[in-house]
N, C-alpha and C positions, 0 to 999 in steps of 0.2 A: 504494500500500500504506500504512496507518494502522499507525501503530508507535508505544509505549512511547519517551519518550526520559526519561534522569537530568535533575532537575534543575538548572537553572543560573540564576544571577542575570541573564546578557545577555537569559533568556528575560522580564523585567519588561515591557518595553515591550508584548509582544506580548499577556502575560497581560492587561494594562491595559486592552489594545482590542479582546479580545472580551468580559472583560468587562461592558466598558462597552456596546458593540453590544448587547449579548443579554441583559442585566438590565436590566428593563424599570420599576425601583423605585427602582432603587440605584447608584451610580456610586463606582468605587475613585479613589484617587490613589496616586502611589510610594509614601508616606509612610506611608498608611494598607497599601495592599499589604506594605510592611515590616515592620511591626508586627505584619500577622496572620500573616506567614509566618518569616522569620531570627529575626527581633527576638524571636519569643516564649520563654522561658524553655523550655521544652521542644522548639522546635526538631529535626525529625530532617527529614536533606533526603530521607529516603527513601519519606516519605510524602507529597511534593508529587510529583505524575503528572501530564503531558503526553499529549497524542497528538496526531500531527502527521502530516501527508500531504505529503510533500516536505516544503516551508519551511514550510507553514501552519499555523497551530496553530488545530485542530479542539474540545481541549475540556482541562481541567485542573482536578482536584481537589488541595486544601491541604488535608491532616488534621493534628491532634497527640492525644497521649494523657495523659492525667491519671490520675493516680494519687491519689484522694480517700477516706479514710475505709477504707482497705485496698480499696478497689474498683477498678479498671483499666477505663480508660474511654476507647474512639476516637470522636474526635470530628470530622467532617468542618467544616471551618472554610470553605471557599467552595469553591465549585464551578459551574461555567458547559459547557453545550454550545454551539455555533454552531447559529443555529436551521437554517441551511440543512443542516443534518448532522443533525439530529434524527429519531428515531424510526427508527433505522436500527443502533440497540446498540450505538452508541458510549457511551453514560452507563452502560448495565448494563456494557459491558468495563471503564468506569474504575470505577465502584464496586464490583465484584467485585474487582476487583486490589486496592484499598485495602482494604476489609474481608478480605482472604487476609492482606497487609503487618500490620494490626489484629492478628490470627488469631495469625500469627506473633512478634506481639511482648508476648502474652499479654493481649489486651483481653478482656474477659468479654461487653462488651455497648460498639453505636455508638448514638451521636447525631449530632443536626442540626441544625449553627449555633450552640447556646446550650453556649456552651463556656467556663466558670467561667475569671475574671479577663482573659481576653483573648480580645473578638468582638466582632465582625462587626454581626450579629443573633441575637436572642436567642429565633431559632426562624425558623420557616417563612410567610412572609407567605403567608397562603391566599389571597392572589391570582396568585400565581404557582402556581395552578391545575396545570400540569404537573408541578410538581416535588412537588406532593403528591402526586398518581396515581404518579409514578414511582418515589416511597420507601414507598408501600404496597405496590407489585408485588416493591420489593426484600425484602417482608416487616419492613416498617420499622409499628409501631403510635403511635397517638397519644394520648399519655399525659396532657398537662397547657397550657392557654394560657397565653401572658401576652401584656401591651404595654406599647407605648413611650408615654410622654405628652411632650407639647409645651408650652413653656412662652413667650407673649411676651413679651420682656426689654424692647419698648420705650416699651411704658405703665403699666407698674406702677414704684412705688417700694417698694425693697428695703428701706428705713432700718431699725433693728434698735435705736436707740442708746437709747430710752426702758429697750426690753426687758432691756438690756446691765445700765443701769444700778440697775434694782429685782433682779435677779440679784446684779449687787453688792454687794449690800445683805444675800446669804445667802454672801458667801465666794465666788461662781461667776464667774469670771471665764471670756470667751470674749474669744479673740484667734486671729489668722493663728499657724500653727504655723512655725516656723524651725528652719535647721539643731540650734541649741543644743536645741532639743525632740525630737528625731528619736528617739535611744538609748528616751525614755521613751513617745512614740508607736509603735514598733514590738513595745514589750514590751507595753504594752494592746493592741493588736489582736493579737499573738499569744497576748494572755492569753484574749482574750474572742469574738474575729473572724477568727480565722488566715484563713479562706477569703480575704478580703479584702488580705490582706498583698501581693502584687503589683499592686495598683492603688493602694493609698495609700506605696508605695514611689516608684510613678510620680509622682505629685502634686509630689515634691521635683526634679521634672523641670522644672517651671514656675518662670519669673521673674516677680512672687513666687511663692512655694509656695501651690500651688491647696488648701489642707485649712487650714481650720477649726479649733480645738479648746473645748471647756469643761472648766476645772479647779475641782476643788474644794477648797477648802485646799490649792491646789497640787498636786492631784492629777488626771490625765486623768482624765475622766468621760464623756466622747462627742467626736464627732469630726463633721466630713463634709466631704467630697470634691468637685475634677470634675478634667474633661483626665486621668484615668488609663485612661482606656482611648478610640480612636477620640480621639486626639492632633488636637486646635483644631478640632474638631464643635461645640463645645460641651455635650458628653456631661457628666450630672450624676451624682456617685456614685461611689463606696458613702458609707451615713452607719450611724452606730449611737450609740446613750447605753445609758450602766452602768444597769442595772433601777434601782439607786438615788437616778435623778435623773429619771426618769420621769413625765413628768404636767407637769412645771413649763413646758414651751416651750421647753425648748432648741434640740429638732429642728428647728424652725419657725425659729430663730433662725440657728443653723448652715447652713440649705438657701439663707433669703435672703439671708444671706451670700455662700455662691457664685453665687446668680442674678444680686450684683451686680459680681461677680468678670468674668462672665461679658459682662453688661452696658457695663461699663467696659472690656471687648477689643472693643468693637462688635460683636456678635454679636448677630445679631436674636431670632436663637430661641435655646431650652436644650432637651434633647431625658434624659428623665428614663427609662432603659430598664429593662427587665426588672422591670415594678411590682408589687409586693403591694398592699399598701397605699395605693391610689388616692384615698381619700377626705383621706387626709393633703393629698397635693402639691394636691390640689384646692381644700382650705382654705385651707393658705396660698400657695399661687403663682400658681393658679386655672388652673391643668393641665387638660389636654385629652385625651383618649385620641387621638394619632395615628392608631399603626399597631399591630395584633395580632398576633401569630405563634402558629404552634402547633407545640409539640414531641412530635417523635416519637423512637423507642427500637427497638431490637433488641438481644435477645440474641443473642449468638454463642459464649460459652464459658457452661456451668454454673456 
């Protein structure tokens, strides 16, 4: 008999190995499993779901909800069947239970994967073929692409210090941000970026602090980031500059910054997710489009 069981943290090991068996692109560690599950600020244990057949564990989805711009939003954050158990309505009984828990705790509409401040992946690798057909049948639509670009850390040079110093020359100073900056980096990005405020909160996680800053007459003016989300991937981001410094290079200055942040922990790659603006990281890092994903949506409340 396949049964529902409550969440529990002994149950890690086992999430870990299937998985890792049965995702054919992607592989978790504790670390990262922690992060998308306890660890995230909205945490509810009632929306990570097992099923198990005896001791085995057959399949498990991790959701959380976000509450963005008055709108309520379930977001299934990972989820794995056992291929050996597939196509047998195991996946429909665990996403129907999640989307009812959703339902029940007033989400209007789910998503997949691309779940603002703390993920995974930032959508659906359309090569995992099944699990597109499988969020279409749940009546799931596909609204928007994006990808991940890649970046190699171990042939280019990052140097920035020419650029550093003719910025100096207008008042704009860029340095590593420190605890003493912290009070005035979290009022700019709540000024300008709130969305971002749990991932450059993380940065101050890192020894040193992974984020960047440009001031202008002592004032924050842009920022950028890495390590705030998917903790020593070398995941790059979030970045942003005040409209009022726009044009000059800072971005470019701020990103090679952390590319050589990233460089100097031995890290081969930098993995740049969830991109707009492609032609940017392509200029100056000489970024690569990896991997694509593609998001999809449903409503469930009006």
């Amino acid at each position: 008999m396949v049964d529902f069981r409550d969440f529990n943290e002994s149950y890690f090991d086992k999430i870990l190995d299937l998985f890792n068996r049965n995702m054919d692109f992607d592989t978790l560690n504790e670390t990262l499993l922690r992060e998308k599950t306890i660890d995230d600020a909205d945490f509810d244990p009632e929306l990570i779901l097992t099923l198990w057949e005896n001791d085995t564990l057959l399949a498990f989805c991790s959701g959380v909800i976000r509450e963005i711009n008055n709108e309520r939003t379930g977001y299934i954050k990972l989820m794995a069947v056992e291929k050996a158990h597939r196509r047998q309505g195991l996946g429909k009984r665990l996403y129907e239970e999640i989307e009812n828990r959703f339902s029940a705790k007033r989400a209007q509409k789910v998503r997949v994967y691309d779940v603002p401040f703390n993920y995974f992946m930032p959508g659906i690798d359309p090569r995992y073929t099944e699990a597109l057909s499988f969020f279409e049948t749940m009546g799931f639509a596909r609204f928007a692409d994006t990808s991940n670009l890649v970046v190699d850390l171990t042939s280019q040079d990052f140097s920035t210090e020419k650029e550093e110093q003719t910025l100096a020359g207008e008042n704009i100073i860029i340095s590593r941000a420190d605890y003493a900056d912290h009070e005035d980096v979290m009022q700019f990005i709540d000024t300008y970026f709130p969305l971002w405020r749990t991932e450059i909160s993380n940065t101050y996680n890192s020894l040193p602090v992974s984020l960047h800053i440009a001031r202008l007459n002592g004032e924050i003016k842009a920022f950028s980031g890495h390590n705030g989300n998917n903790f020593g991937t070398g995941w790059f981001g979030p970045m942003g500059t005040h409209p009022d410094l726009r044009g000059k290079g800072i971005g470019g200055i701020l990103l090679k910054r952390c590319l050589q942040d990233m460089k100097d922990w031995e890290l081969k790659t930098s993995v740049i997710p969830w991109v707009g603006p492609i032609r940017f990281y392509s200029y100056y890092a000489n970024a690569r489009v990896e991997r694509v994903f593609w998001r999809y949506e449903k409503q469930i409340h009006p």
